[in-house]
Structure formats: structure tokens, C-alpha cells
N, C-alpha and C positions, 0 to 999 in steps of 0.2 A: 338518372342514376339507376342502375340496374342491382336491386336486393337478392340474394339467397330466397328460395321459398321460404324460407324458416323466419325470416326478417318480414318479408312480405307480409305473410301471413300474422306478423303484431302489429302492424301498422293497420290489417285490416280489423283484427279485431281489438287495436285502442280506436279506431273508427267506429264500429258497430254499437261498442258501449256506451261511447261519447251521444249517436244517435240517439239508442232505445233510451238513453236516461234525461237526455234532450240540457246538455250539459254543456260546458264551456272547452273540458279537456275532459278525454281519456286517455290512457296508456293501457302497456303490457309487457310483461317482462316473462322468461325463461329463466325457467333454472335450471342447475347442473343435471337434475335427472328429465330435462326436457318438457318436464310441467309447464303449461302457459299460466300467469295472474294477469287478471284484466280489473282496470277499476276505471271511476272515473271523482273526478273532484267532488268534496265536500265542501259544502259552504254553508252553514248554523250558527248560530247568534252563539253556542256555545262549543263549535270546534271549527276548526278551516284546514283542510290538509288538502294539498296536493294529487292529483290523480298517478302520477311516477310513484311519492312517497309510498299513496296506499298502497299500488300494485307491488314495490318492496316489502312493505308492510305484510301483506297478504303472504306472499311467497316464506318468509319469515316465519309469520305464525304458524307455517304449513309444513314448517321443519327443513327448508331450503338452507343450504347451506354456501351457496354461492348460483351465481347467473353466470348460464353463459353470454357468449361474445354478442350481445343486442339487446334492446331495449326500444320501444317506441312509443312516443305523445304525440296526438290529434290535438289539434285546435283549431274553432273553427274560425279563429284569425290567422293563424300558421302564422303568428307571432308568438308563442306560449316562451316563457321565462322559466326557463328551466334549470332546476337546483340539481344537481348532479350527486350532493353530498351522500344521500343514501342508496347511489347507486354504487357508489366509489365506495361505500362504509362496506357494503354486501360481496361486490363482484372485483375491486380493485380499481386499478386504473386503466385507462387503453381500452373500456367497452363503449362501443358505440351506441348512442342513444339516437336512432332518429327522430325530426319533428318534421311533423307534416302539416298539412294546412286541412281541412274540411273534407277536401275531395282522396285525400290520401297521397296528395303528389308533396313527396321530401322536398322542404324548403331549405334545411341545415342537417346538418350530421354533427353532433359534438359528443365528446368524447371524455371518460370520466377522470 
């Protein structure tokens, strides 16, 4: 499957953060004025959120008021179970979320 630079480049960098944090999943998401958010999963005995969530989450708190057309989660099963709802709550319907596996190579594409 051949990405936009623009796509590319959240795939690599929900990759990088997934590494340096040594993490299960990363993502990253764009928004309207072309800000990247990059996060990676939490997991504490007193919260558990999602690395998509956060990276919506983040984009949110930072005054985004919608994402553009992409979105990408790392896992390094490139089986990650991915909840779409708060991409769809942000960006609408119809953005493509990709998942990738470890090495970065797109295992699915789904869509919000």
C-alpha cells in the first residue's frame, strides 16, 4: 500500500514513540492546522487509555478542532484493536486510521 508523505510520516512517528517508550502501541494523528499528536498507551493500576484516545486527547487539549483525512497505531503485534469512537467523535466519518505492525508495514486500514 502506497501512503501520502503526510500518512507516512504518522505511521513513522506512532512507530518512534511506540519504541522510545518501549510500549505496546503508539499512534498519531493531524489536525486541521497540520499539528502532528503522537502518544503511546497508558497502562496504571489507576488509568488505562489507549494510544489513538491519547493522541485525540492531546490534539483536543491543544485547541484542534478537527483532524485531517489520517490517523495511524503501531503495534507491535499489528493486531491492535482499535476503538475508532474518538476519532469519529473529533474528525467525523470516512478518516482513515492506519494499523501497522512493529516494522511499520500497514496490516489494515479502517475507517471512522
Amino acid at each position: 500500500m502506497t501512503l501520502s508523505p503526510e500518512d507516512e510520516k504518522l505511521v513513522t512517528l506512532a512507530r518512534t514513540s511506540r519504541a522510545r517508550n518501549q510500549s505496546e502501541r503508539g499512534a498519531a494523528v493531524r489536525d486541521l492546522d497540520g499539528r502532528t499528536y503522537v502518544a503511546t498507551s497508558v497502562s496504571l493500576p489507576s488509568l488505562e487509555i489507549g494510544a489513538l484516545d491519547l493522541a485525540v486527547a492531546m490534539a483536543i487539549s491543544s485547541g484542534a478542532t478537527g483532524l485531517e483525512a489520517g490517523a495511524a497505531v503501531v503495534s507491535g503485534s499489528g493486531q491492535a484493536i482499535v476503538d475508532l469512537n474518538t476519532v469519529r467523535e473529533l474528525a467525523g466519518t470516512d478518516v482513515p486510521v492506519y494499523v501497522a505492525d512493529g516494522d511499520g508495514t500497514i496490516v489494515s486500514v479502517r475507517t471512522s
